[in-house]
Structures are given as structure tokens and as C-alpha cells.
C-alpha positions in Angstrom: 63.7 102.6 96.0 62.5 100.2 93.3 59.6 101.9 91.6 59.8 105.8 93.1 59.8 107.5 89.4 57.1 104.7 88.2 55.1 105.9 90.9 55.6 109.4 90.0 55.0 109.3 87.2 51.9 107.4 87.6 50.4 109.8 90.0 51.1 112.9 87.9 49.0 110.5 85.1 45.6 110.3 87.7 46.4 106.9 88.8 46.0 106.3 92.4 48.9 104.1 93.8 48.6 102.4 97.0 52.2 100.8 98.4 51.2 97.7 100.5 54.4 96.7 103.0 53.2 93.0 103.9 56.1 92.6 106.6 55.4 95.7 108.2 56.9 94.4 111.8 54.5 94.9 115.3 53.3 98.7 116.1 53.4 97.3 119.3 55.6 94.4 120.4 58.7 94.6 122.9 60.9 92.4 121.2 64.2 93.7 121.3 65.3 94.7 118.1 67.7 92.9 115.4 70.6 93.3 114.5 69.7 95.3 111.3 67.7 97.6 113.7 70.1 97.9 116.3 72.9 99.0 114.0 69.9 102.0 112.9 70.1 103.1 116.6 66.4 101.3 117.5 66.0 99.4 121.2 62.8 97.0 119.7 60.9 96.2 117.4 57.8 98.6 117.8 60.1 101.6 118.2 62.2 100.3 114.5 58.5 99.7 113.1 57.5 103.6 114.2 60.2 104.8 112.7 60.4 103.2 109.5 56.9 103.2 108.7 57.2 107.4 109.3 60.1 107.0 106.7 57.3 105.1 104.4 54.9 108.1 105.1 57.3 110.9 104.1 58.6 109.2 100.7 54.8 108.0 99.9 54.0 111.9 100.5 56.2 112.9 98.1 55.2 110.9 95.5 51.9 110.9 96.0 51.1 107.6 97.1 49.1 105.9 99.7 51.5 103.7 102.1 49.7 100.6 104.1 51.0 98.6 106.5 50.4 94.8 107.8 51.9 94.0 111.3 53.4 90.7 110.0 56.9 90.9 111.3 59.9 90.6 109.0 63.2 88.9 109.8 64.5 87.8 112.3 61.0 89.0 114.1 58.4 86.5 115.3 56.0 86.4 111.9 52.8 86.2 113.8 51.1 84.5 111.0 50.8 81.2 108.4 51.3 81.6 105.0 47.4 81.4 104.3 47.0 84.1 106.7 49.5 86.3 105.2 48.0 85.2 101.7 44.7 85.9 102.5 45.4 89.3 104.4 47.2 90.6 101.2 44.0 89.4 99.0 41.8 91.3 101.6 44.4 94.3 100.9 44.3 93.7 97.0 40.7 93.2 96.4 39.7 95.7 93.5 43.0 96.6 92.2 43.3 97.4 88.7 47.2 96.4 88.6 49.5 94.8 91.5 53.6 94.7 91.4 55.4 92.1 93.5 59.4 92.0 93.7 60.4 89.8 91.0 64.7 90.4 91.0 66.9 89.5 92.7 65.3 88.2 95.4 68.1 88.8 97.3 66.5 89.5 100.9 64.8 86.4 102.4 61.0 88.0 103.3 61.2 89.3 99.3 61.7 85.9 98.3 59.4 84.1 100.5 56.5 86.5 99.6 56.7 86.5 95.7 56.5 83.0 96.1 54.2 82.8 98.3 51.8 85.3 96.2 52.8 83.8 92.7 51.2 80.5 94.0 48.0 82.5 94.8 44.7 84.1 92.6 44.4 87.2 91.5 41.9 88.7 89.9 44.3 92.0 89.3 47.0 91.8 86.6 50.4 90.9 88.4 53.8 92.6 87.6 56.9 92.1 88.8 59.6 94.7 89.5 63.7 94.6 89.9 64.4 95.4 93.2 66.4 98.1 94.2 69.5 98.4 95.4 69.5 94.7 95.4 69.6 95.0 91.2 72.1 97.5 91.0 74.7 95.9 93.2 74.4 92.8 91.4 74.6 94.3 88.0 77.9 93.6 87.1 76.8 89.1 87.3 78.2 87.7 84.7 74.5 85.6 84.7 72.3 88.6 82.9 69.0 86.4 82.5 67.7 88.0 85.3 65.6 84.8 87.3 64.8 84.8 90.8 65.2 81.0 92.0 63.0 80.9 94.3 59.8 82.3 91.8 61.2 80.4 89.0 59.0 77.2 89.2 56.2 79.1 89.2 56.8 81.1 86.0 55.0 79.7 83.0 56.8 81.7 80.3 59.9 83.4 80.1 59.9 87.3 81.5 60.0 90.2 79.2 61.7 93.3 81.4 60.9 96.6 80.2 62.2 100.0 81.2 59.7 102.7 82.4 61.0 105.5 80.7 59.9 108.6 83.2 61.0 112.5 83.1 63.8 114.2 85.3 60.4 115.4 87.4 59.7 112.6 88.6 63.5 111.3 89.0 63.8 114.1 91.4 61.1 113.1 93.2 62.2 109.7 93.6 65.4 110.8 94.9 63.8 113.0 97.7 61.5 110.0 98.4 64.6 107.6 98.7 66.3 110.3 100.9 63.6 110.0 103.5 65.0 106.3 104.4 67.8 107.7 106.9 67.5 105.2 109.0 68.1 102.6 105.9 70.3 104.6 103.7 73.7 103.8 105.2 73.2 99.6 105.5 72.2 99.4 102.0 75.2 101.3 100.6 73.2 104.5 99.5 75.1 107.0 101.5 75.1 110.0 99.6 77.5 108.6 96.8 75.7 105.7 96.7 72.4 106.8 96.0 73.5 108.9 93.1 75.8 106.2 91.3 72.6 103.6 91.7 70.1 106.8 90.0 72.9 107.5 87.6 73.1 103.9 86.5 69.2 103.4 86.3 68.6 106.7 84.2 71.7 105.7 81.7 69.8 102.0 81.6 67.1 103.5 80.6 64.6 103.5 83.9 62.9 101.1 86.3 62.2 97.5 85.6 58.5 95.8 85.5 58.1 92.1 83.6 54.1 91.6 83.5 52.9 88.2 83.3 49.6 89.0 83.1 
């Protein structure tokens, strides 16, 4: 949703892209699901993880990506792990990586948050991006406060972020909007029914394209 025509278009350019979901809930565990789940028609929280990680599948198909999953589980699951082991798992996960993107804007959902700052206060030997997180960044477009800074991260930024739009061809827009499409299960929730999804894609192609702020 945040990066699908970046991804595209990076594929299609010979680079191979690996989408690591850190919070990727238990493959196996009986806990009964959330409320976010429940309202997408899952009983637990292995049945929500098989489904949304066969969403991940068919939209990393598409664009030609690589999905990965850790069985950390999101909120309101049980985490089953300290920060230093969810640290070092995603440095295990990392390790030779030319380039890694974190979510960087808003910040707006609370296992977003707590991992960009929880990996900003870490080492990498990989460059770090970060990226403006959709549709969290194009609901809260219309903020009077335009400097777009993520409080939580904030403290732990040196210098001030540059954004810069990835300017990407209607190829690979298409793509992302089949990839987004695969979310079914998500779609609805986040305001992306059908009209949705096209005003937020309509907005991001007329701003110019996705958002990446490298600090390194």
C-alpha cells in the first residue's frame, strides 16, 4: 500500500526486493482473534495470520517481490518476544542488504511506531530509508501541520528529513493497484473500498508518487 509502484518499479530495474513483515502474528496459536480480525470474518489468530499472509503472497507475486514473515504477534496479540529479540531477529533477517525502508509517517498505528523506533535505535550496516505510510498519509493529508514528523522517531533523528517522490510509470501504478486489491480482508477497515482506493492512487499520482526520506 505504501511502496507497491517503488517496488515495481524496482523489480522491472533487476533489483531483488524482499518485504520483511516483523509482526507477522502466530502461524499457529489459538488465541481468539481481535477485534480488527473479527470484524474481517477470522475466529483466531492463526486462521487471520493464514489468511493475511496469503494476501502478502498474491500482492508480492504481482510485483515481483519476495514476502517474509516473523511470527511476532501484532496488536492486541501476545508479542512473544523482547525488543532485543525482535531487534536482533530483524538484523538476522537484514544481514546483507544493500538498502532497508522502515515506516517513517505517520506512525499512526502503534506496532509501526514501536518498530521504527525500536530499529532507528539499532545498527545497520545497510542504508536506512524511511517511507510515508499508506493510507495512514493520505487520510491525514489535509493536517494543517505539513512538516511531516513521526513523534515517536523524532528523538532519534539527527537531521531534518528530505521526502522525495518516486516518480514511477502507469505500469507499475497498475500493478500496485492489483497488488493493493489482493488485501480483501483489509480493504474495507482502512477505507479503501473501491472508491477509496482510487481517490488515495489518484491523490498519490497528482502528488507526484510514493514517499522515501533517506538518512543514510
Amino acid at each position: 500500500m505504501s511502496l507497491g509502484a517503488t517496488i515495481a518499479h524496482a523489480v522491472r530495474s533487476g533489483t531483488t526486493v524482499e518485504i520483511l513483515t516483523v509482526f507477522g502474528y502466530g502461524p499457529t496459536s489459538n488465541a481468539p482473534a481481535g477485534p480488527w480480525d473479527t470484524k474481517s470474518g477470522y475466529r483466531t489468530e492463526a486462521q487471520a495470520c493464514r489468511a493475511r499472509r496469503a494476501e502478502d503472497g498474491n500482492a508480492c507475486r504481482i510485483l515481483g517481490a519476495t514476502p517474509r514473515w516473523l511470527d511476532f504477534g501484532a496488536e492486541p496479540y501476545e508479542r512473544r518476544g523482547t525488543p532485543a529479540e525482535i531487534l536482533a531477529a530483524v538484523t538476522d533477517a537484514i544481514q546483507g542488504k544493500d538498502a532497508v525502508l522502515i515506516p517513517g509517517y505517520p506512525l499512526a498505528h502503534p506496532d509501526h511506531a514501536e518498530l521504527s523506533q525500536l530499529l532507528l535505535g539499532g545498527r545497520f550496516a545497510s542504508r536506512v530509508g524511511l517511507y510515508a505510510e499508506q493510507p495512514y498519509r493520505f487520510w491525514e493529508r489535509r493536517r494543517r501541520d505539513q512538516t511531516m514528523r513521526a513523534a515517536p522517531v523524532d528523538e532519534l533523528l539527527t537531521a531534518r528529513l528530505t521526502w522525495v517522490r518516486q516518480p514511477v510509470g502507469r505500469p507499475e501504478r497498475l500493478l500496485k493497484l492489483e497488488a493493493v486489491r489482493c488485501y480483501r480482508s483489509q480493504l474495507r477497515q482502512l477505507g479503501l473500498g473501491r472508491l477509496g482506493l482510487h481517490r488515495m492512487l489518484w491523490h498519490e499520482r497528482m502528488q507526484g508518487g510514493e514517499l522515501i526520506a533517506w538518512l543514510s
